[in-house]
N, C-alpha and C positions, 0 to 999 in steps of 0.2 A: 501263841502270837509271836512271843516270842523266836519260835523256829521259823515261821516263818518269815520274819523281821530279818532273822539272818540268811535264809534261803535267799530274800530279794535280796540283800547286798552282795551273796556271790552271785547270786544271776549278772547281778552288776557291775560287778570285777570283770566275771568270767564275760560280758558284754566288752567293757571296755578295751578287757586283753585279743577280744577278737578282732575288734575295731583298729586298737592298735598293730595290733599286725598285718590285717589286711590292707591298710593304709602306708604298711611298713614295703609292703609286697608290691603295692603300686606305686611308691617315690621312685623302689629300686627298678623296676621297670622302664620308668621312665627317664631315671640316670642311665640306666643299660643304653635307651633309645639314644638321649641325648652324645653319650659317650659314641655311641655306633657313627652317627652324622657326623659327629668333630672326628673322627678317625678316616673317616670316608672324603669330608674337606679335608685335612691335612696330605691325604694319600692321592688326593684328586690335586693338591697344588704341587705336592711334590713331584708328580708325572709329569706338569707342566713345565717346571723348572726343568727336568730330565731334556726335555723336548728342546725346552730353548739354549740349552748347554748346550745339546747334540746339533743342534743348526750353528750355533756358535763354533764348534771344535767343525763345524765343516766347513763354513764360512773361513775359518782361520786357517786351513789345510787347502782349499782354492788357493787363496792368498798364498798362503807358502808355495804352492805348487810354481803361482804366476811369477810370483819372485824368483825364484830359485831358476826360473826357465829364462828370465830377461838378464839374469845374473850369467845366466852360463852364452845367451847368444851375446852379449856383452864382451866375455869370455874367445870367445870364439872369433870375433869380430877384432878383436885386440890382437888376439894370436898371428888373424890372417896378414893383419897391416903390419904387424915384427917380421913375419917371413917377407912377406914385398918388401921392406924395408933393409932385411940383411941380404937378398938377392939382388940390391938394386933396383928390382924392378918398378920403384917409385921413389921417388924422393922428397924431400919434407922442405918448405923455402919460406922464406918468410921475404916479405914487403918489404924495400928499399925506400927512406925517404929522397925523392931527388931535388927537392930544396933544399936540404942538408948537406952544407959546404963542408961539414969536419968528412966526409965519407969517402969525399974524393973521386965522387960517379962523374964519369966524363960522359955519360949515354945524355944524347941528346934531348931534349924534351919535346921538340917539335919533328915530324918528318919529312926527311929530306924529298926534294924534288925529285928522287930515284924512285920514291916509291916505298923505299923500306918503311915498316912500320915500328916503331919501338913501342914495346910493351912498358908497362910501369917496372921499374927496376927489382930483381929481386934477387937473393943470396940463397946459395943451398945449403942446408945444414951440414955439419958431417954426421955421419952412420949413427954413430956413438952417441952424438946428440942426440939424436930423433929418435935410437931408443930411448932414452933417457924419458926425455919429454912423454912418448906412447906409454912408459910405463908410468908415468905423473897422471896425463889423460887415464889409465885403467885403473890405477886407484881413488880415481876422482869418482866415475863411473860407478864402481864399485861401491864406494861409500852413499853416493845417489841411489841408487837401488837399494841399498840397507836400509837409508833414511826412506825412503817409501814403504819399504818395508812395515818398518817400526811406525808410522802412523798411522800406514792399512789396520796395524796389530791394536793400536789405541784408540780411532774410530771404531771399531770394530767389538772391542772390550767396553768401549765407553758406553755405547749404547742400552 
């Protein structure tokens, strides 16, 4: 009786130790599974993050493009009016007040019975000024497009 008193307590170990590992066999299975789905979600958001950089980094490279192209007809448009400007071919004038008794404008303000017409009174600048002034306008310009720039760039990021 005795032996086999002891026979059932190893049957009943060697039960338990099978129990315990088989059981041991199916946790790890099931951590493998769980582990595989969080690897598969993290690998499935990080594409999507990939995704939305790369719209972003093209969204932002448009924008640079658009800038950098208004920047330069800007550019361009500056240069043209400096050439008419040191050719003569145009010139830069600004408004005369003709109430303004310190000025000394004798141009009439009504016209005469001849016909002539007078226009509002106006001053030419000299050369040197209106460059002057066109390069004030092109860095004005300039700084406008950048500020466009820079909150295409922050809209853009914010989102």
């Amino acid at each position: 009786m005795r032996f086999l008193g002891a026979l059932r307590l190893v049957g009943v170990c060697l039960l338990v130790v099978v129990t315990w590992q088989v059981q041991a066999w199916r946790y790890g299975s099931q951590l493998e599974r769980q582990a595989d789905v969080q690897a598969q979600a993290v690998l499935l958001q990080h594409l999507a993050e990939q995704k939305e950089q790369l719209a972003l980094e093209k969204q932002l490279s448009a924008n640079d493009q658009q800038h950098v192209q208004e920047l330069n007809d800007a550019q361009h448009n500056q240069a043209a009016l400096r050439d008419r400007l040191a050719t003569a071919d145009v010139r830069l004038s600004v408004l005369l007040d003709a109430t303004d008794r310190s000025l000394n404008c004798s141009v009439p303000t009504a016209a005469t019975a001849s016909g002539v017409v007078h226009a509002t009174p106006r001053a030419q600048l000299d050369p040197a000024h209106a460059q002057r002034i066109i390069a004030i306008t092109d860095d004005g310009d300039n700084a406008l497009i950048a500020l466009r720039a820079c909150q295409a760039y922050v809209r853009a990021v914010g989102r």
